[in-house]
C-alpha positions as CSV (number, residue, x, y, z in Angstrom):
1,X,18.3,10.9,21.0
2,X,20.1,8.2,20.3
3,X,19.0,5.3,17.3
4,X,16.9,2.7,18.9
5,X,17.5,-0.9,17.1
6,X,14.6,-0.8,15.0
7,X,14.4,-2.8,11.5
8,X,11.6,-0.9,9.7
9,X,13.4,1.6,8.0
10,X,10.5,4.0,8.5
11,X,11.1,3.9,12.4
12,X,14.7,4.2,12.4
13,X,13.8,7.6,10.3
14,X,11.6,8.1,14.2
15,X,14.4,6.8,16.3
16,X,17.2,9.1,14.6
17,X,15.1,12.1,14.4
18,X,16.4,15.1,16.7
19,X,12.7,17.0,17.6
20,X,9.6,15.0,17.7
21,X,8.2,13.0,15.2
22,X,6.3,13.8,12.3
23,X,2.8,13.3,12.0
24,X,-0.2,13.5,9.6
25,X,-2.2,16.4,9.8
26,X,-5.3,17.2,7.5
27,X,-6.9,21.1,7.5
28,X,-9.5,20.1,9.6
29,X,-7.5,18.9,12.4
30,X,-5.3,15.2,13.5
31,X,-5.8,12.6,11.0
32,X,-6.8,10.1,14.0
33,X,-10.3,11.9,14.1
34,X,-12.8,10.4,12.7
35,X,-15.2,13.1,11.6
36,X,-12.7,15.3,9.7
37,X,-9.7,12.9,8.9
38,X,-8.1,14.0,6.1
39,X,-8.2,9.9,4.6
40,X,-12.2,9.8,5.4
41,X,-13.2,12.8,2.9
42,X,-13.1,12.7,-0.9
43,X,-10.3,15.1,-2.5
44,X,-8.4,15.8,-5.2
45,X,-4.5,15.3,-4.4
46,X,-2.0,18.1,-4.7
47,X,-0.2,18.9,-7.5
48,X,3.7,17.8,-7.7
49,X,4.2,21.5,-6.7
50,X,2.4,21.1,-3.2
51,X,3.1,17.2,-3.1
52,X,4.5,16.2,1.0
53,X,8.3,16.1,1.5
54,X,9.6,12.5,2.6
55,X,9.4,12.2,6.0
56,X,13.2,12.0,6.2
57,X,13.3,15.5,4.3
58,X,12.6,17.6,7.1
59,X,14.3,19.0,9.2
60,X,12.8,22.2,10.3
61,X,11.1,22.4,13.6
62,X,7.8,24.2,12.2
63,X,4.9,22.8,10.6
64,X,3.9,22.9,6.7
65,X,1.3,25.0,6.3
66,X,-1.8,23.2,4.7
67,X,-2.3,23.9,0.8
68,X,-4.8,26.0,-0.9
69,X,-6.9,23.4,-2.0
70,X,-7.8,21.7,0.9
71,X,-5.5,18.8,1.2
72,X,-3.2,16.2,3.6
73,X,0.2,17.5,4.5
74,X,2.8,16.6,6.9
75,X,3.1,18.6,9.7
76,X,5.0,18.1,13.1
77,X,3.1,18.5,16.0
78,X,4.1,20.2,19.4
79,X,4.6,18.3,22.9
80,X,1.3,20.6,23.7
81,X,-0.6,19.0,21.0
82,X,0.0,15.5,21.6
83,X,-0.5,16.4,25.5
84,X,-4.1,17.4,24.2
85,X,-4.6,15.1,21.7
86,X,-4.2,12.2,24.3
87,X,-6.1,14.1,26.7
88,X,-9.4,14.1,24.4
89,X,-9.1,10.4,23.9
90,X,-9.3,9.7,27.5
91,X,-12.0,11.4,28.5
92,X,-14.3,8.4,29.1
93,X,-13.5,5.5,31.1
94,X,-12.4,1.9,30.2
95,X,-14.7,-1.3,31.2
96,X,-12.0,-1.9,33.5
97,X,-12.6,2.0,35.0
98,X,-8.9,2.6,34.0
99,X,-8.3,6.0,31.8
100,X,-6.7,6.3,28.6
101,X,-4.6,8.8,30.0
102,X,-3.1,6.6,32.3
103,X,-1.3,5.0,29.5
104,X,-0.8,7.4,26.8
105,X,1.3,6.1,23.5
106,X,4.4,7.9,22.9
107,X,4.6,10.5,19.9
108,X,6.4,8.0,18.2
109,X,3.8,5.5,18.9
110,X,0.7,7.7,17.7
111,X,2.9,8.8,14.7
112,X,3.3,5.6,13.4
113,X,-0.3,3.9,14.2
114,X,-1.9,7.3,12.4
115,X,0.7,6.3,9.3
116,X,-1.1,3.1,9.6
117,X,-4.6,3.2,10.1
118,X,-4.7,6.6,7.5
119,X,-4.0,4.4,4.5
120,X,-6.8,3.4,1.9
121,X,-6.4,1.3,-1.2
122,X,-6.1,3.7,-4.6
123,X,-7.4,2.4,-7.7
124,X,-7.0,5.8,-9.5
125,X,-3.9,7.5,-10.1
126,X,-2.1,10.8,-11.9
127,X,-0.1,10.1,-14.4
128,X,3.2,12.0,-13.6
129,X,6.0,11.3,-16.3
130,X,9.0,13.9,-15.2
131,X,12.3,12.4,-15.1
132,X,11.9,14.0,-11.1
133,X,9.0,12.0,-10.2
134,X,10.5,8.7,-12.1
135,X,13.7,8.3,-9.8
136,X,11.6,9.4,-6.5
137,X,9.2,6.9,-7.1
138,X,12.3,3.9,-8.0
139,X,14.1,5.2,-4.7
140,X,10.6,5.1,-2.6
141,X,10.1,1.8,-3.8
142,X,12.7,0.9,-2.9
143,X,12.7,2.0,0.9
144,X,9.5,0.3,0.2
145,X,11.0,-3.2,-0.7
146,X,13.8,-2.5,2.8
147,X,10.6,-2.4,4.8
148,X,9.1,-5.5,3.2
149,X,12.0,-7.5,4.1
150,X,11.8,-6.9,7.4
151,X,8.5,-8.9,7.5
152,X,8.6,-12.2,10.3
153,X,9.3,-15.5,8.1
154,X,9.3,-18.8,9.7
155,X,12.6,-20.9,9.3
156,X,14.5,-17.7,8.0
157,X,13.5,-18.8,4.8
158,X,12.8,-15.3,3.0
159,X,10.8,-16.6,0.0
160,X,9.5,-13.6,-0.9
161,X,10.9,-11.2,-4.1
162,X,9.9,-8.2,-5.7
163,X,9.6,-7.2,-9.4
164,X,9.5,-3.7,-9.8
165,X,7.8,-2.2,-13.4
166,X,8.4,1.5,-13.9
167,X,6.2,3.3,-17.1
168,X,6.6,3.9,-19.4
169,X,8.7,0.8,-20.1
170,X,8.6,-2.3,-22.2
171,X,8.2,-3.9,-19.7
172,X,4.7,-1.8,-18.7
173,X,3.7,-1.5,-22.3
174,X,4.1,-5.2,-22.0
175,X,1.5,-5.2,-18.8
176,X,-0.9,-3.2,-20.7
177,X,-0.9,-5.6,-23.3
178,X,-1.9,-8.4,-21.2
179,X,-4.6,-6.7,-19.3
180,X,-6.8,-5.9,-22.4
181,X,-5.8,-9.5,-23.5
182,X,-7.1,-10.9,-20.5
183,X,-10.1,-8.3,-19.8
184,X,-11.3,-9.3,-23.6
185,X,-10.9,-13.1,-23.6
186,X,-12.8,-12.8,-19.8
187,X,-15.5,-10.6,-21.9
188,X,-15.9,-12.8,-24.9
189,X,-16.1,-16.1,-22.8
190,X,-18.7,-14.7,-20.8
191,X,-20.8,-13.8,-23.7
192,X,-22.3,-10.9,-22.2
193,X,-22.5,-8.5,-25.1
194,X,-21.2,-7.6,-28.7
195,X,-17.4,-8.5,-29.7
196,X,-17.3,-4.6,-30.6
197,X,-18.7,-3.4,-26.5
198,X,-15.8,-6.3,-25.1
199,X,-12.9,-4.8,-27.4
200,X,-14.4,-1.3,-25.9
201,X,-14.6,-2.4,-22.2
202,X,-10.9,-4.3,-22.8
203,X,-9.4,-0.5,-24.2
204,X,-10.9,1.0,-20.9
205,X,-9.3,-0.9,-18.6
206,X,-5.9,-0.7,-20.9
207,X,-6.5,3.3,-20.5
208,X,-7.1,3.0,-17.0
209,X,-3.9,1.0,-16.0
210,X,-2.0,3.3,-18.9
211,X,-2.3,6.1,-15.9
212,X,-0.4,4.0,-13.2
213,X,3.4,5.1,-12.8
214,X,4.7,2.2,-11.2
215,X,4.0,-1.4,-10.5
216,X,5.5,-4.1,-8.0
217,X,4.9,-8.0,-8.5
218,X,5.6,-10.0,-5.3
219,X,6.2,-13.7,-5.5
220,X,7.1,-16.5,-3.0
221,X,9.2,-19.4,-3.8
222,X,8.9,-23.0,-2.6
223,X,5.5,-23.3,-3.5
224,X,3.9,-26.6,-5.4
225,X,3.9,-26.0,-9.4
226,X,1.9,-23.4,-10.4
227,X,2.2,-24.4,-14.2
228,X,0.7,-28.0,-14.1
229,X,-2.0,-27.2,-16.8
230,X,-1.5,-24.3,-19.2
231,X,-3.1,-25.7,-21.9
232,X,-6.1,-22.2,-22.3
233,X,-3.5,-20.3,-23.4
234,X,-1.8,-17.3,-22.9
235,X,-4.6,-15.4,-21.4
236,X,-6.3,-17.6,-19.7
237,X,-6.3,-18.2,-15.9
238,X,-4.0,-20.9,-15.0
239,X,-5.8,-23.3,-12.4
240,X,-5.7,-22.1,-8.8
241,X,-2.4,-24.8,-7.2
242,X,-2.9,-23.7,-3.2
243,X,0.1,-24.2,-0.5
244,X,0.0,-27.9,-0.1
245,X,2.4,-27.8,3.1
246,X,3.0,-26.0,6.4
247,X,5.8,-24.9,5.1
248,X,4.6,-23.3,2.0
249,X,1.5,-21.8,4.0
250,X,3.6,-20.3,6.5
251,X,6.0,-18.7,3.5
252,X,2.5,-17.4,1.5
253,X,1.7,-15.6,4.9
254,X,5.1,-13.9,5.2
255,X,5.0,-12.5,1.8
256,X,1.8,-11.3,2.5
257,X,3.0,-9.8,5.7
258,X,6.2,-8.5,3.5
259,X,3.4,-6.5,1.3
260,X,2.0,-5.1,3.8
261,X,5.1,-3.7,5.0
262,X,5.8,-2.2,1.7
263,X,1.8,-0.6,1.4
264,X,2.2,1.6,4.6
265,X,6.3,2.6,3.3
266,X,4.6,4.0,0.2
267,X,1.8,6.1,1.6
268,X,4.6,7.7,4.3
269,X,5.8,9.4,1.3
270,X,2.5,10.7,-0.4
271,X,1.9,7.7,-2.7
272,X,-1.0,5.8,-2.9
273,X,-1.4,2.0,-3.6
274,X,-3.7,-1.3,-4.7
275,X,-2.8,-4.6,-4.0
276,X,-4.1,-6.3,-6.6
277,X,-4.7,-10.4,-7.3
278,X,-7.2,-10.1,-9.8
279,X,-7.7,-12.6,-13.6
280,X,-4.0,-10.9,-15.5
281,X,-1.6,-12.1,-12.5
282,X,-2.6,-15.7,-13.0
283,X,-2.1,-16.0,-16.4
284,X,0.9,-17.4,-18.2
285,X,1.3,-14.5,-20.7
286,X,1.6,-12.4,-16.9
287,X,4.2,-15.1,-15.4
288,X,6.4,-14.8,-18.5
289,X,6.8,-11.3,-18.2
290,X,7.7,-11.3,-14.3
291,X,10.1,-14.7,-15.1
292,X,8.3,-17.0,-12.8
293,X,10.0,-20.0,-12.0
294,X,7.1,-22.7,-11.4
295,X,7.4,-22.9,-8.0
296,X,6.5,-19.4,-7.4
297,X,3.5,-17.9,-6.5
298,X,2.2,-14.6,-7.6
299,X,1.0,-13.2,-3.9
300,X,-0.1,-9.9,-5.5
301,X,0.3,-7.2,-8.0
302,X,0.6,-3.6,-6.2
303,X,-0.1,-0.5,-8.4
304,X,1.7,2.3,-7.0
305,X,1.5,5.8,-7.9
306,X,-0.2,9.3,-6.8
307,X,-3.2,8.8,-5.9
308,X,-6.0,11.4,-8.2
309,X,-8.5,10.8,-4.4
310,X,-8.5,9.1,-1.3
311,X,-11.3,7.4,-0.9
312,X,-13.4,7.3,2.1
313,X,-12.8,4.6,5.2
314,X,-15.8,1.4,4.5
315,X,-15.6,-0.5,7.8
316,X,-18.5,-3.2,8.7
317,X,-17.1,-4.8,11.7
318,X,-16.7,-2.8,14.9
319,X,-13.4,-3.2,16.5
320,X,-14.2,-3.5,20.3
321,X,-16.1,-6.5,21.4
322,X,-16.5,-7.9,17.1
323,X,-12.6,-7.6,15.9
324,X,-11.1,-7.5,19.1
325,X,-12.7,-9.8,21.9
326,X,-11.1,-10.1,25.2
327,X,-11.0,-13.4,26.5
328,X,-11.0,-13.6,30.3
């Protein structure tokens, strides 16, 4: 099949492909089912052993068999499956009495939308620090960071960049630093208990990000000064400085568009992430480390690693008639 002129690098992986493409399986069945997808259920994440190839890795035209304990692989599904698949999403009838099945998505089209909807936000990780797992996880940032720039920005103005951390590092020991600086001077200010339980709560949260392997800082340019009063300090939150033009607002939203192209790159190769925005990235002690020119904005920090669960889907809005509305 010939490559279709796609940007994402993920779906140029699709076009070129030979046989069709890969999806996400779980044990219990297609991860687009909502009772036993393999994203909606608690579990611990195979070991580096059993960890998923890269969806460019394979090249067989069988399936990987599911692991002994229980959890997601990759596995490619056959014309017959899909057929079926479709089929039991069309059972019922639209408001408009037209049938799913009357317009089925492609493979590469289901492939891709599972990929997308599947993803949760990790905020615990394995700590994995083989020279192996160091250079996949640089190189799948990296496809990460091609994705990302694929992102819509208005004007061609492409104001967002990425700062990748790898641990250990100085750079990450660095990070560490800052967090329990932060976490503690957030603690004390608050006056919410002892000096002794903040320096305690402060070394949690150190130990907790000591276990992330990787880190990406994304910042957009062009945006007012974000230094105008830094007079608390090193680890104290800089005041908030918003987009003040159309502009600037429209650059903000494509770097947040760019970091969601990057979140879904990283999960299509078995790594879980956390975009972050939380007190440390708004610091000056934080800024410094990245090499923040004034007019950039920190739009988020994303933790990226292998995830130690996936947690379970929280949705409070239902999509048909409260997040998507048809207007006649």
């Amino acid at each position: 099949m010939a490559a279709a002129p796609f940007r994402s690098h993920l779906m140029q992986q699709f076009a070129r492909a030979r046989t069709p493409p890969l999806a996400l399986f779980s044990f219990g069945g297609a991860m687009g089912d909502e009772k036993r997808g393999c994203c909606d259920r608690q579990r611990e994440v195979p070991s580096k052993s059993q960890r998923p190839p890269r969806l460019s890795s394979i090249r067989s035209s069988s399936g990987i068999a599911p692991s002994a304990n229980n959890s997601y692989i990759l596995q490619r599904p056959s014309s017959s499956s899909v057929a079926n698949a479709s089929a039991e999403e069309g059972n019922g009838a639209t408001d408009g009495g037209a049938s799913v099945l009357d317009n089925p998505p492609s493979a590469a089209a289901r492939t891709f939308q599972q990929l997308i909807s599947s993803r949760r936000t990790v905020s615990n990780f394995l700590s994995r620090p083989s020279h192996e797992d160091r250079i996949f996880l640089q190189d799948a940032i990296t496809r990460g960071v091609e994705c990302a720039a694929a992102a819509p920005n208005h004007k061609l103005t492409e104001p967002t960049t990425f700062h990748r951390i790898l641990a250990p590092s100085a750079a990450s020991e660095r990070l560490l630093d800052i967090a329990y600086e932060v976490t503690l001077q957030r603690l004390l200010d608050g006056k919410l208990s002892g000096e002794e339980a903040c320096r305690s709560e402060a070394t949690r949260k150190r130990e907790k990000w000591a276990k992330i392997p990787a880190f990406v800082v994304a910042t957009v340019s062009g945006m007012e000064d974000q230094t105008t009063d830094a007079s608390g300090g090193l680890y104290r939150e800089l005041p908030y400085v918003a987009p003040a033009t159309t502009r600037q607002l429209e650059d903000y939203a494509s770097a947040c568009a760019s970091i969601q192209n990057l979140l879904p790159s990283l999960h299509s190769e078995g790594l879980g992430s956390k975009w972050a925005t939380g007190p440390v990235v708004k610091t000056p002690a934080f800024r410094d480390l990245v090499g923040c020119g004034q007019d950039e904005m920190v739009a988020g920090l994303i933790m990226v690693g292998w995830p130690k669960r996936l947690p379970r889907m929280r949705r409070r809005r239902e999509l048909g008639g409260d997040v998507l509305r048809d207007i006649e």
